[in-house]
Structure formats: structure tokens, C-alpha cells
N, C-alpha and C positions, 0 to 999 in steps of 0.2 A: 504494500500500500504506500504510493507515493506522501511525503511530508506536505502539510497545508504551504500556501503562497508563503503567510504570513510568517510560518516558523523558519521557511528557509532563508526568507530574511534577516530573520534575528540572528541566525549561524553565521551568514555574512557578514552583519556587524559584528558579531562577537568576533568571526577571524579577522576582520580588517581592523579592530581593535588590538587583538592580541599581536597582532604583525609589526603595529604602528608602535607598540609598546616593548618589541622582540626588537626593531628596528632603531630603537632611539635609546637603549639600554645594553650596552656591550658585553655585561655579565648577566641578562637574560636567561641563558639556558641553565647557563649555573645553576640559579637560584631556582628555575625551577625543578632540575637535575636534586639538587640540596631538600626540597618540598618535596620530590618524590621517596628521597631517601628516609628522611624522616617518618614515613607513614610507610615504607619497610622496613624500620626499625619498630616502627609501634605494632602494625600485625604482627612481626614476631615475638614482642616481649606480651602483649595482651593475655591475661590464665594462662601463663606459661605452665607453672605448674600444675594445671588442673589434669591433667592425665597423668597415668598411674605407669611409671616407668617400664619402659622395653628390656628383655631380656637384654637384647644389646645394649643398650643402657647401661641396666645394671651391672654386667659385666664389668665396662668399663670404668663407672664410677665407685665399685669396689678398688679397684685398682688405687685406684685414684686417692680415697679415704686414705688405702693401707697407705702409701708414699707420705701421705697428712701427717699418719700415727707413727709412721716408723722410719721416715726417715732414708728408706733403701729402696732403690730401680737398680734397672737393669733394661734392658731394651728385647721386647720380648714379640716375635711377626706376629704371631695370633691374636695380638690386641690392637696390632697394628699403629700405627705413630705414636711416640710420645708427647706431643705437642698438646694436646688435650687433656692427657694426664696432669701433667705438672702443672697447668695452668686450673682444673677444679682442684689438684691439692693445695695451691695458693690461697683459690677462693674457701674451701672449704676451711683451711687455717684459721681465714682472718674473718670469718661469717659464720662457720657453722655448715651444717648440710642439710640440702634441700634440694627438690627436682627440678623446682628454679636455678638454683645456683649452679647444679649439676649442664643446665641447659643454655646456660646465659651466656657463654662466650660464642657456642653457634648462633646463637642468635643474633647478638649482637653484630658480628663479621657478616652474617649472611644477609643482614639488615645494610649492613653498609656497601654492600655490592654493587648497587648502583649507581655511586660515586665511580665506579670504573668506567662508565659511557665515558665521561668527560676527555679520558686520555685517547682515546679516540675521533673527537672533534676536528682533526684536520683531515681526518676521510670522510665524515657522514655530513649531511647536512645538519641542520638545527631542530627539523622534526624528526631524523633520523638516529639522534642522540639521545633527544627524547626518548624517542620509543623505544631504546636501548634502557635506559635507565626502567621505563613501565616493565618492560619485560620480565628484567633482573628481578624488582620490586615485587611483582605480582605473579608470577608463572608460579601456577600451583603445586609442581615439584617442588622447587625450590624454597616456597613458603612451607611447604610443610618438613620436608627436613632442614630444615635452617629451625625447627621448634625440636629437635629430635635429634638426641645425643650420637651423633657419629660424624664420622671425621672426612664424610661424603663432601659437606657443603666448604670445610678448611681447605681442601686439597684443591677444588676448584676453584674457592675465592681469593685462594696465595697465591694457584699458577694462573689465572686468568688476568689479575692484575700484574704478576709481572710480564706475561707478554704484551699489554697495555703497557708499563714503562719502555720496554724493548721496544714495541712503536714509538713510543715518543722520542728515544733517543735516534731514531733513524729520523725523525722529523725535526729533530733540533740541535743533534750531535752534542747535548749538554752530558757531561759526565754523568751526574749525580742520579740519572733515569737508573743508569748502568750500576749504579749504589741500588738503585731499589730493586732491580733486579734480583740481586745478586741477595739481597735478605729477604724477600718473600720467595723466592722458589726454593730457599731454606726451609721455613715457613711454609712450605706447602711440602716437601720433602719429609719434614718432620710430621705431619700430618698423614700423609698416608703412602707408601710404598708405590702406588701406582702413581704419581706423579712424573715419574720417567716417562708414562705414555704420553703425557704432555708436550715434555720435550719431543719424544719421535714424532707427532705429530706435526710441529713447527718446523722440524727437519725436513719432512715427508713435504710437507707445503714449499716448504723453499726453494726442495730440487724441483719440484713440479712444475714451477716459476721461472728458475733458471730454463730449464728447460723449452718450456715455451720461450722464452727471450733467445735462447743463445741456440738450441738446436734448430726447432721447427721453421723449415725454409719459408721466404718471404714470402705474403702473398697467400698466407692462411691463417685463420683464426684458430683451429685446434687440430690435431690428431686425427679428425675423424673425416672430415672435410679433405683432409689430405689424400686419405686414404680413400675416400669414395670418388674423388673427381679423378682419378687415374691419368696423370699428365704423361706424357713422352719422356723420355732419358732426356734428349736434350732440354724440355722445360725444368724439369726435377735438377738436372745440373745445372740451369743458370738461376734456377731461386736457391740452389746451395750454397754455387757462390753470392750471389747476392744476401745471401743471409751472414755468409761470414765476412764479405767487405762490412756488413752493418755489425758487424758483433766488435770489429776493430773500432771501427767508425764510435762505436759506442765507451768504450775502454779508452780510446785517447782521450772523448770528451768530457768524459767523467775524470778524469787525471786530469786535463786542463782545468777544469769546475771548481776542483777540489784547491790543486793550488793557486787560482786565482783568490778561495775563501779563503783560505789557512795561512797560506806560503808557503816554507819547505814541507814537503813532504814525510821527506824522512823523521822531521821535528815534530811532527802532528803527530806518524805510526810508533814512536818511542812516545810520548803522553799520553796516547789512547792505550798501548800494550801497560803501561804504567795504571791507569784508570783498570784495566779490565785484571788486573793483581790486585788490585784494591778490592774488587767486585768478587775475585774466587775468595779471596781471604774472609770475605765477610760473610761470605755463604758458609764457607769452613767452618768459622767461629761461631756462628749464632746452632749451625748441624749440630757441632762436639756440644756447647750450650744443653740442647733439648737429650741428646742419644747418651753423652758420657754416663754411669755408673753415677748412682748414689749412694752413700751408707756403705751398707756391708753387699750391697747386688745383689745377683740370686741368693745367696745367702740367706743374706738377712729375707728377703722374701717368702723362702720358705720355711726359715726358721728364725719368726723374729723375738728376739730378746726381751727386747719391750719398747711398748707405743708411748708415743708424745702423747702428753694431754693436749686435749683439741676442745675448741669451745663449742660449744653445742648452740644450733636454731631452738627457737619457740617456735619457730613454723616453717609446714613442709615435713617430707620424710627423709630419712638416710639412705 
């Protein structure tokens, strides 16, 4: 059923409104990016506690207590990252335990996901960031395990913003992108073991990329088209070489670009190799951080001496 005259009017003015107001305000998406974020932090912290914990769960935030009361880890697959752990033993130290507190750190991260459109903003348009951010915010997977203790929504909120940094730093060549890098795919490493697929994944895409740029001969758009339109030897060999004059063509230009930006070359690849040691070291430090041994390690985990006194909630369960 078509909308009345009168309402498609009023859409109208609302968007030529909202345009004019997107259009005279340079941190627009932001703020509305910031307003979507906020109201995916509130659906996930709303009766957070009001469900009665998951096996998975509870597995986990035994763990978690025991480290509270005694003091000893050890990094163990079947529970899968440590990054969850040592952060509800924190919370439960300094609060008490509850299925709140047990929940609140996914929550919260998975709440703030949205903020990741943002580092993407030099490829999508302005409604297209948006709707990046709605997504994150509201996609019903995601809302519900972002309320649900497991280290689903960590693994993908650590490595999806730092391949968000890793764009930005191809967008801006600023070091410090290649710093956050380098601590959330920690950060997301520490959280769940598959986080590797991550990386083969960005690998997979790159060669895929190269490849279309540097292999598939000029004068086609993919693979398939190549391979259905069956040229002659001699066509096939002059879009070869025409695709490799352009692959040169491409490599000087880009080496001119570059030290026209920078200047010496060699000066820029010793700063940036200098920057990307900064960037492994920092991964290294915050990994050993979460994975090193506590206490007494397996040890003491299965045979513990004795528990910290820990202070207990009034509200919620353990």
C-alpha cells in the first residue's frame, strides 16, 4: 500500500532537514554514530542479569571466581582465552559476584562496536557509516550474545577493530593506527584461539586483490568474464603485456607518490620497520600480560592451598 501524499512529504522534509543539518555540521555522523552507540550499550546492559546462567557461563565464570580466590592460572584450550577470565576475576575482587558482573564486560565491548563504522568513513559514504554502526548496534546475533558470557563477541570486537585501525593507517600512514593494531589483535588473540582465522582471512582478501590488480590481463573485470569470452592467443598476449606495462607503470608511480610525500625512501622504510617493532612488541607484551602463569598454575588449580577472601554481592548469584 502506497504512503498518503501528505506523509511522503513530511519524509522529505525530515530528509532535506536532516541533510541540511549533516551538511552544515562536520562531526554529524559522529555524533550520530556516538547516539547509536549509546543505545547499544543500553540494550545490552538492560536485566542483564535477569537470566539464569548458561552452562557455558558457568563454566567459565567458575574459573574465573577460582583465579578471584586463589590466586593461580595457567592457560588452559578448553576454556578457551584468558582475556575474560582475569578480567571477571578483577570484577568479581572488587564487586562481589553476580551474573551481571559475570556479563558486563561482553556487554559492554559488544555495546561499543559501533564506534568501529567510524574508522571506516573514508570508504563508505555518510548513510553508509550509519548503517554500519545500526547494524553492529542492533543485528540480533550480536545483541544477544554481547548479553551472554562467551568470548564469541571479544574475538570479533578486538579483531574487527583492528582491521578498522589497519585501514586507517593505509588511509593516513599515521603510526599510532599500527599501535592499535598491534594491542587489540592481542586482545582479540587472548580472547579466543580462532582469531588466527581472522588474520587468514585479511591475507586471503589481499592476495585476491593483488591479484586482480597485478595478474588478470587488461581489459577484464574478473576471472570469469575472462574465461567465458575466449579471446585469441594473440588478444590474450597483448592484454598480458599490457597488463604488465601497467603493473610497472603502477610500481614507478607509486614510488614516485610516495617520495614526493615523504622524501627519502629509505628514511620513511627504517621508521615504519621501527613503528611496526613497536607494534609486534606491544602485541607480545599485553599476549604474555593475559597467557603468562599465575600463582602456583596448574598446580595450585588443582590443588589449591587456600582462597583469598573475596567480598561478596547482596545481589545476583555466584
Amino acid at each position: 500500500m502506497a504512503a498518503p501524499p501528505r506523509e511522503l512529504s513530511r519524509l522529505k522534509r525530515l530528509r532535506e532537514r536532516v541533510a541540511t543539518w549533516a551538511d552544515g555540521d562536520e562531526y554529524a555522523v559522529a555524533k550520530v554514530v556516538l547516539g547509536i552507540t549509546l543505545l547499544s550499550v543500553a540494550l545490552r546492559l538492560v536485566d542483564l542479569g535477569s537470566r539464569v546462567a548458561h552452562y557455558d557461563e558457568g563454566r567459565v565464570a567458575y574459573w574465573a571466581l577460582n583465579l578471584a580466590e586463589t590466586g593461580s592460572f595457567t592457560y588452559r584450550y578448553i576454556i578457551h582465552g584468558p582475556f575474560i577470565q582475569h578480567v571477571d576475576a578483577w570484577l568479581f575482587s572488587l564487586l562481589g559476584t553476580s551474573d551481571v558482573l559475570m556479563r558486563l564486560p561482553i556487554a559492554i565491548i559488544g555495546g561499543l562496536l559501533p564506534l568501529t563504522a567510524l574508522l571506516f568513513r573514508e570508504h563508505l559514504r555518510r548513510e553508509e557509516v550509519v548503517g554500519v554502526a545500526a547494524f553492529l548496534a542492533l543485528n540480533p546475533l550480536l545483541l544477544y550474545y554481547s548479553r551472554f558470557m562467551r568470548s564469541d563477541v571479544l574475538v570479533a570486537a578486538f579483531m574487527f577493530t583492528a582491521f578498522g585501525l589497519l585501514v586507517r593507517f593505509y588511509d593516513t600512514r599515521k603510526a599510532r593506527y599500527l599501535y592499535g593494531v598491534g594491542a587489540f589483535a592481542a586482545l582479540g588473540f587472548a580472547s579466543k584461539e580462532n582469531a588466527i582465522v581472522y588474520v587468514v582471512t585479511w591475507l586471503g582478501a589481499t592476495g585476491l586483490l593483488l591479484a586482480k590488480v597485478l595478474v588478470l590481463p587488461n581489459g577484464y573485470r574478473d576471472a570469469a568474464s575472462f574465461l567465458a569470452d575466449v579471446p585469441s592467443p594473440s588478444a590474450v598476449w597483448s592484454r598480458i603485456t599490457g597488463r604488465a606495462r601497467a603493473d610497472v607503470n603502477l610500481v614507478v608511480g607509486t614510488v614516485r607518490s610516495f617520495r614526493d610525500r615523504h622524501g627519502s625512501p629509505w628514511q620513511v622504510a627504517v621508521a615504519y620497520i621501527g613503528h611496526i617493532w613497536i607494534a609486534l612488541v606491544l602485541f607480545f607484551a599485553v599476549s604474555l600480560f593475559f597467557y603468562a602463569p599465575r600463582g602456583a598454575g596448574l598446580a595450585g588449580i588443582q590443588h589449591p592451598r587456600r582462597r583469598r577472601p573475596r567480598r561478596r554481592s547482596t545481589s545476583g548469584t555466584a
